[in-house]
N, C-alpha and C positions, 0 to 999 in steps of 0.2 A: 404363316399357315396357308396352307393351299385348302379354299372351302369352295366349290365348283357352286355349292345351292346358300354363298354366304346370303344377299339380300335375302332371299326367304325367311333366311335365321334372324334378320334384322324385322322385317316383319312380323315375325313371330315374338320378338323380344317388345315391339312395341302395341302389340295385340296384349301381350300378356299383363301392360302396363295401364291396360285401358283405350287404346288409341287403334284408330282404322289407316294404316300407314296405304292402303290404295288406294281411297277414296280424299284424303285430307282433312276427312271429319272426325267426328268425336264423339261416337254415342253415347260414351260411358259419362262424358259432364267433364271432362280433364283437358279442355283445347287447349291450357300453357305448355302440355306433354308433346302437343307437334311440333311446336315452336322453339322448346326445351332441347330437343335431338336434331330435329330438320339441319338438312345438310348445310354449313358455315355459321348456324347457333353455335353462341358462346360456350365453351365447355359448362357442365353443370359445376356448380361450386362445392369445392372439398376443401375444409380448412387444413394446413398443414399440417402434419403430423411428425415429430420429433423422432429424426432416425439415428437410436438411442444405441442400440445393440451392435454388437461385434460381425453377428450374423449379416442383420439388415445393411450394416456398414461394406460389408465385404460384396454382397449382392449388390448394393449400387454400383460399388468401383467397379463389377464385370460389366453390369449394362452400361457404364456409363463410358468406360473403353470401346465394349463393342458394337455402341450404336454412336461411336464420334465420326464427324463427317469425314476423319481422315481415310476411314475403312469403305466409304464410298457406296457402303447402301449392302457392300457382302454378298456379292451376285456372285452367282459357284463360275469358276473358273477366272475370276478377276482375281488382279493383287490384293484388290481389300478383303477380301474371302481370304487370301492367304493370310493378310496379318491377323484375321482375327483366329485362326485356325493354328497361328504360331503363339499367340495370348492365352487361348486352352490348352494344349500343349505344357506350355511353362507353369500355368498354374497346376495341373493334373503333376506335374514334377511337383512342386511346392508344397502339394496336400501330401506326397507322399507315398500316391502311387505307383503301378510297374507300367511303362509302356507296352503295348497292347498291339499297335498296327504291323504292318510290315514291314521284313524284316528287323525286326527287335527295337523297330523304332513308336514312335505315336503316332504315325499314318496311315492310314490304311488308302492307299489308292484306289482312285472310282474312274474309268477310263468310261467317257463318253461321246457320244456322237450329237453336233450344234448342228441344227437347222435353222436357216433365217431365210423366210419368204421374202422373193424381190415383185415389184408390181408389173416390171416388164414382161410381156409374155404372159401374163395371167391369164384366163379367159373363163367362159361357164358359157354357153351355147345350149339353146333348147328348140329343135329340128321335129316341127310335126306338123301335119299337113299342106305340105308346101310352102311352109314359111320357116325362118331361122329368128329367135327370141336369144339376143346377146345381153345378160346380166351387166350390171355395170359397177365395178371392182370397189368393195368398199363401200357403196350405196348401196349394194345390193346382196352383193358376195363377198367373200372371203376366200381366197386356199387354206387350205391346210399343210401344215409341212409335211415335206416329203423329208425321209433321213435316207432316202436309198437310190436317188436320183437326179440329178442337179435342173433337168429337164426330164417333163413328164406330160405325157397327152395321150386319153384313152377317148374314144369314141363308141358307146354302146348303146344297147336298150336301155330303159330303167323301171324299177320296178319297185312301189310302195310298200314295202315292209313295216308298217307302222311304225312299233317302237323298238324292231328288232330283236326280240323277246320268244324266247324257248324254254316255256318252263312247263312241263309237262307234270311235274307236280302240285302244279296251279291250275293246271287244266286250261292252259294259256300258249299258243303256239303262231306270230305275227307270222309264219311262214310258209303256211299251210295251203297246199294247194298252189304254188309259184316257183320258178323256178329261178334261179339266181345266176348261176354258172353263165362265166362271162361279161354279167351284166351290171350293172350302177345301182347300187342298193338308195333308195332315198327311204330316211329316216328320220324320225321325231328322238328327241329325248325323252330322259325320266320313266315309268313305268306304272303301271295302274293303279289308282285310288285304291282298289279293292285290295291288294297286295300289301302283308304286313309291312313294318317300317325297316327290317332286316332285308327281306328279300328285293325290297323296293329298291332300296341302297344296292343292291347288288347289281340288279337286271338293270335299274337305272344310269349305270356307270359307262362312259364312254369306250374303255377298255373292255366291259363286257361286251357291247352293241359290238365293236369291232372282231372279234374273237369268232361270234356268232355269223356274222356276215364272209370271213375268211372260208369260214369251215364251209359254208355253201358256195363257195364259188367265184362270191363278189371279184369283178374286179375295177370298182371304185365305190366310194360314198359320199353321200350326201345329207349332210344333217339340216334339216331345216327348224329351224325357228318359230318357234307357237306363240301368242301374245303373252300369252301366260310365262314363259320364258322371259320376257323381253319386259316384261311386268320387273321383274326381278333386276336382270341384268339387260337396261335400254343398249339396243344395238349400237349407237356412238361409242360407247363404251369400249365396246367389243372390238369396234374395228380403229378406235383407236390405238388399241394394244396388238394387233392381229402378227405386225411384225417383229415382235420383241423375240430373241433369242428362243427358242425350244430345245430341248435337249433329251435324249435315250443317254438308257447304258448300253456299251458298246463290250459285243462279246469277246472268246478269245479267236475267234474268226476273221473281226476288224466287222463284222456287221450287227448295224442297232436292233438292240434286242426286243421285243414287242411292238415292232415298226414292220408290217407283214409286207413284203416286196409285194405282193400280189397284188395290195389295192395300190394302182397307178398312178392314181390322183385321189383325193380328197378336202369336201369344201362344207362351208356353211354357207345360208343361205337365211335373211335377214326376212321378219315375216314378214312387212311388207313385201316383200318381194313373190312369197309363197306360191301365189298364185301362177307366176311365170312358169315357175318349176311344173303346178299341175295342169298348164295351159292345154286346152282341147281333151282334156281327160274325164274319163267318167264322174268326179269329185273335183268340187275346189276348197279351196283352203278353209274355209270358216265352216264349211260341213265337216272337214278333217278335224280341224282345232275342237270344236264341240265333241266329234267322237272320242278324242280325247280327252276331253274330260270326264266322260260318261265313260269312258273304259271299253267301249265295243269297235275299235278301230278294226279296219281289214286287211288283207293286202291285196295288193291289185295287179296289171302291167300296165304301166304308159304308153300311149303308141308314136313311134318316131321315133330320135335316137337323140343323147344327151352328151355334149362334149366338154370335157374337161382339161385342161393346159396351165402348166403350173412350171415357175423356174425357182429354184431355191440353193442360196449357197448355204454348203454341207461341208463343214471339217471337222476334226475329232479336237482333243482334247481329253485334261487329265486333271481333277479335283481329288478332295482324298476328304475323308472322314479324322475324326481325332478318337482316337479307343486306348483307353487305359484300362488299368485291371486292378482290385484287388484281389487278392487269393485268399478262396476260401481255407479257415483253418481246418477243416478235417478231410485229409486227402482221400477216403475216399468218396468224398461229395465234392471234392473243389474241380472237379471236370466238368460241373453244373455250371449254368452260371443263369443270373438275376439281370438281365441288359437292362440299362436306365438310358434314356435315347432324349435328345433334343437338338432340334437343327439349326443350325449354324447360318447358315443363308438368309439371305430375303434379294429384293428383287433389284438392289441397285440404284442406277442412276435411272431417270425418266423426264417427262414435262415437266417445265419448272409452275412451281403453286405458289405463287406472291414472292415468285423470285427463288426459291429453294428446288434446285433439282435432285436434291440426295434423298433417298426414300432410308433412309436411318434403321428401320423394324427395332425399337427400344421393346418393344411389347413383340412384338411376331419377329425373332424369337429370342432377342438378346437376352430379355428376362428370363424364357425358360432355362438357357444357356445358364446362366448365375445361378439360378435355383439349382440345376442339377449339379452346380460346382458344390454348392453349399451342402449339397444331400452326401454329396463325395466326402468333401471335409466331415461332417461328422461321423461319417463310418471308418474312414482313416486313421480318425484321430481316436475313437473308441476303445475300450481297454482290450478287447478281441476282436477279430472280425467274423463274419457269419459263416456257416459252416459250408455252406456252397460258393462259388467265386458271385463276383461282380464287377459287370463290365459297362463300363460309362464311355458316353459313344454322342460325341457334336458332330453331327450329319450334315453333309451339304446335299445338296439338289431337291432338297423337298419340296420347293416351291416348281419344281420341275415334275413336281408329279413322284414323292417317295424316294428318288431314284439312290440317296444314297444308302437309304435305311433297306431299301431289297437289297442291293450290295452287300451290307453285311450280314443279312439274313439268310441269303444264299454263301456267302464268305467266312463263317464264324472265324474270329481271331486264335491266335496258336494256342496251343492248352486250353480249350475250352470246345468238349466232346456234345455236350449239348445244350443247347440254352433254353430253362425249362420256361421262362415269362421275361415279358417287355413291358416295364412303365415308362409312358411318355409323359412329357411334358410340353407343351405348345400354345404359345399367347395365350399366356393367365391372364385375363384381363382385370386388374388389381388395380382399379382407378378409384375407387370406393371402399370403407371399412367393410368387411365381412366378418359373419365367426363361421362358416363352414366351409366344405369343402366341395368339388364334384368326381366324383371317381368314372367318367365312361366309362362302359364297358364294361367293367366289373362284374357285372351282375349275368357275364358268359359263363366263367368259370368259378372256381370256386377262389380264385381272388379273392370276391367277396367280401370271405369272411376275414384274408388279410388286410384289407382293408379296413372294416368293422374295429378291429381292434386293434389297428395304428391310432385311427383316429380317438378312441375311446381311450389311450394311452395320454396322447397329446391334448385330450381335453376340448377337441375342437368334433360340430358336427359334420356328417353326411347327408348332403341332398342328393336326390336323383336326379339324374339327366333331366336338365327343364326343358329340353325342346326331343323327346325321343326320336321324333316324326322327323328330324333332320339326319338323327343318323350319324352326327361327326365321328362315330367309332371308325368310320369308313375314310376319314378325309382327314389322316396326319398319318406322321411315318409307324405308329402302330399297326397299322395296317395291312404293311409289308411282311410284319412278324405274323400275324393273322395269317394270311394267305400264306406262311409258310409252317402253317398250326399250331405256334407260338401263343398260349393264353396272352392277353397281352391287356393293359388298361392305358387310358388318356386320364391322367391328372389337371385336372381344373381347374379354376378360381371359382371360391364360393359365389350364392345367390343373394344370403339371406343378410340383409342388414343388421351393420354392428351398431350404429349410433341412426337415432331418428333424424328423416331428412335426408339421408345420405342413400340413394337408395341404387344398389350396384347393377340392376338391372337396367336404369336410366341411364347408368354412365357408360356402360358394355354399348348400350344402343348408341350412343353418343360417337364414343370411337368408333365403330363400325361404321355408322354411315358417313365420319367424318375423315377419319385417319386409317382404316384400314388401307394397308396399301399406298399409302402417301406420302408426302415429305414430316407431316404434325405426329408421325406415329416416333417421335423421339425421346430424349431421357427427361425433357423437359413437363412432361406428365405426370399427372400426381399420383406416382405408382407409391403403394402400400408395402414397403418395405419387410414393416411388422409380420403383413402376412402371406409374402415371400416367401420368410421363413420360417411361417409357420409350414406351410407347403414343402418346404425343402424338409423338417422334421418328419412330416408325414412321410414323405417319399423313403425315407430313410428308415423310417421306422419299417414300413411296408416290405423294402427289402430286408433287412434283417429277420421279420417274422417267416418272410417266403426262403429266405434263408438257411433259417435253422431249422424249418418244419423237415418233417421223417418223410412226407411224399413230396413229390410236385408239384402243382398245381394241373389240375385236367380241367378240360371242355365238360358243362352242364351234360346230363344228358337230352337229347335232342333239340340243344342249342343250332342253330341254325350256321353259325359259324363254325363250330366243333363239328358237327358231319360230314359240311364241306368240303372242310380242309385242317380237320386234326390228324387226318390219317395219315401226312404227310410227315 
């Protein structure tokens, strides 16, 4: 899973367990709770659980294929992405499906553009009042990839645009009074406290800040780094990942798509360093960082001029999605269709951890992968199928940023005139007994109420989204279908403890700050098979109900994502 504000959510998880994860204390009376999750704590203890069923049985053998080291961690555009993309494939035959991708085969091709930043040639230069302030790469700075320039150096003004933000329905505009055209936008992330937790998600998106800064002129950026960022995710972090592969989709032009030629360059900028950037300026960084918190940031210009030099190897390349179909049985609803979507990637090989350099994703996302196999298999095997089609879809590049699930959201596969909703699935985290479920999003459209009565069928509850403030409706490949006005839901793992002691909130914290992203995130985890497929029923049920129903499914009214972008 690709989660941009994931620590936050891990703070949040262990806030909500009693624990102060910034401080190391422990108001609540629970200090074995930091010690319990704190990063290399021994996993919390689950006794085994007997994987008894045909179901649960078949869901291990997909994870436990798809997260074997042979597959090599399943980084889009590797061999091992290919073999596992050949292992869905054969099973989507086996259940009994029709192939779905291109040309009448199970692929659907995802042509994209790889950028990998090189350190030679980097540079960030800050030129005011007779003196030159040189960033120092990695300590200080970062580039950003370029996918449109192999070498790249702009040399402009710059101009503080706070948090990049235009939203004149908020009564909220960082760009008011300044002028851009030309010049070096420097920019905070995230977006204002006071801004619900939808439009937060929105404005606060990288791809929105950029969008907004094109349309004025920019011609470079600069994101700088707030403690409170850095809080979340420590810059080491940051820059030791800076040079890992990145990846666009690549148009029918041969140029990457939402990669704007216009900015030149673009970088981050590490907060200690903050201050360099705002050197000799009306403001320095800790009067900035406090305005943002408090929500009254401004924009300003900097005087002097800010240079940026960046070299990056750029070639293309060709990954594919796996899309099968069943067909709806009444023709004239089966041009509909129900997309059930989970991505197939994770990030590959990396630094090795006690020796292990294969990053596995057993949980992010070979599970989900399994579950939606299983959701497949029982609608295949079903005495009918549902009266609108369904199209099951292991997506690669998500970890890229969506890129393969906008592919097919922009791409619908042959026979299928429109696709009225998207259920995803992505790292159930199923490391502890639960009896419920989480439906994100749902609660846009009227989903909802398929939902409601899957699970009331299957005998298991619904919880709401426990962390709303975070927003994950925005950060998995539903999101693509969103933005292409697609009602769409994220399928969960439940909250609520099944057996006392076992409590899944503690162990969710657990993984995340241990195995998110790392070599431990393998099959070797005491994944909940049981309720796998319990999940896989739900899902299955859900399509079928959205299915057979006489409408579609529509956006709330004045849901804040249906206005945006239902009209689409």
């Amino acid at each position: 899973m690709i989660r941009p504000v994931l620590p936050a959510c891990i703070a949040l998880l262990l806030a909500a367990c009693g624990a102060n994860p910034d401080t190391g204390n422990d108001p609540g009376g629970d200090a074995a709770l930091q010690a319990q999750t704190a990063r290399g704590a021994p996993m919390p203890e689950t006794p085994p659980v007997p994987n008894e069923t045909a179901a649960g049985q078949r869901i291990e053998a997909d994870v436990r294929h798809l997260a074997d080291d042979r597959l090599e961690g399943r980084e889009t555009g590797t061999p091992g992405y290919d073999l596992a993309a050949d292992h869905v494939a054969a099973r989507f035959g086996a259940i009994g499906l029709q192939p779905a991708g291109d040309d009448g085969g199970w692929f659907q091709r995802v042509p994209l553009v790889r950028a990998v930043g090189l350190r030679d040639g980097a540079t960030m230069e800050v030129t005011r009042n007779g003196r030159t302030i040189a960033l120092r790469l990695g300590d200080q700075f970062l580039p950003m990839p370029n996918f449109n320039a192999p070498e790249s150096t702009v040399s402009a003004p710059a101009v503080f645009v706070g948090q990049a933000i235009h939203a004149p329905e908020l009564q909220h505009d960082d760009f008011d009074g300044v002028d851009l055209h030309g010049r070096i936008a420097i920019v905070f992330g995230g977006a204002p406290q006071r801004f619900a937790d939808n439009p937060r998600a929105h404005y606060g998106s990288l791809r929105t800040k950029t969008e907004a800064v094109v349309a004025r002129g920019a011609v470079g950026m600069v994101l700088v780094n707030t403690v409170d960022d850095e809080a979340g995710t420590p810059w080491a972090r940051t820059a030791a990942q800076w040079d890992r592969p990145a990846m666009r989709l690549r148009g029918a032009d041969g140029a990457p798509v939402d990669a704007p030629a216009q900015l030149q360059a673009m970088a981050r900028v590490g907060a200690a360093a903050a201050d360099l950037v705002f050197a000799d300026g009306p403001h320095n960084a800790a009067q900035l960082f406090a305005d943002a918190r408090a929500g009254t940031l401004r924009p300003f210009a900097l005087p002097g001029t800010l240079t940026l030099a960046a070299r990056t190897r750029i070639d293309t390349l060709e990954s594919r999605n796996v899309v099968a179909r069943l067909p709806g049985r009444d023709p004239a609803r089966a041009g509909e269709a129900v997309v059930q979507t989970a991505h197939l990637d994770h990030i590959g090989t990396g630094a090795p951890v006690d020796g292990d350099a294969i990053y596995n994703g057993a949980l992010d996302n070979a599970l989900g992968v399994a579950i939606l196999l299983e959701a497949a298999q029982l609608l295949a095997t079903a005495d009918d199928a549902p009266a609108r089609s369904t199209v099951f879809a292991a997506l690669t590049g998500e970890e890229q940023g969506l890129l393969g699930a906008e592919w097919l959201a922009r791409h619908p596969p042959a026979g299928v005139r429109r696709m009225v909703a998207n259920l995803n699935i992505d790292m159930p985290i199923l490391t502890a007994p639960t009896r419920d479920i989480v439906a994100i999003g749902s609660a846009h459209s009227t989903l909802q109420a398929a939902v409601e009565q899957a699970a009331a069928e299957v005998g298991v509850d619904v919880s709401p989204d426990p962390f709303p403030e975070e927003v994950a409706f925005v950060r998995s490949d539903q999101y693509a279908f969103v933005r292409a006005g697609i009602p769409a839901l994220y399928l969960d793992a439940g909250v609520t403890a099944a057996n006392p002691g076992q409590e899944p909130k503690i162990a969710a914290t657990w993984f995340l700050r241990n195995c998110y992203h790392q070599p431990c995130d393998q099959a070797d985890l005491p994944i909940q098979y049981g309720d796998a497929a319990r999940l896989a029923e739900v899902s299955a049920r859900i399509t079928r109900i959205v299915g057979d129903a006489a409408d579609a499914p529509r956006w709330n009214a004045g849901d804040f994502f249906g206005e945006r972008f239902g009209g689409r």
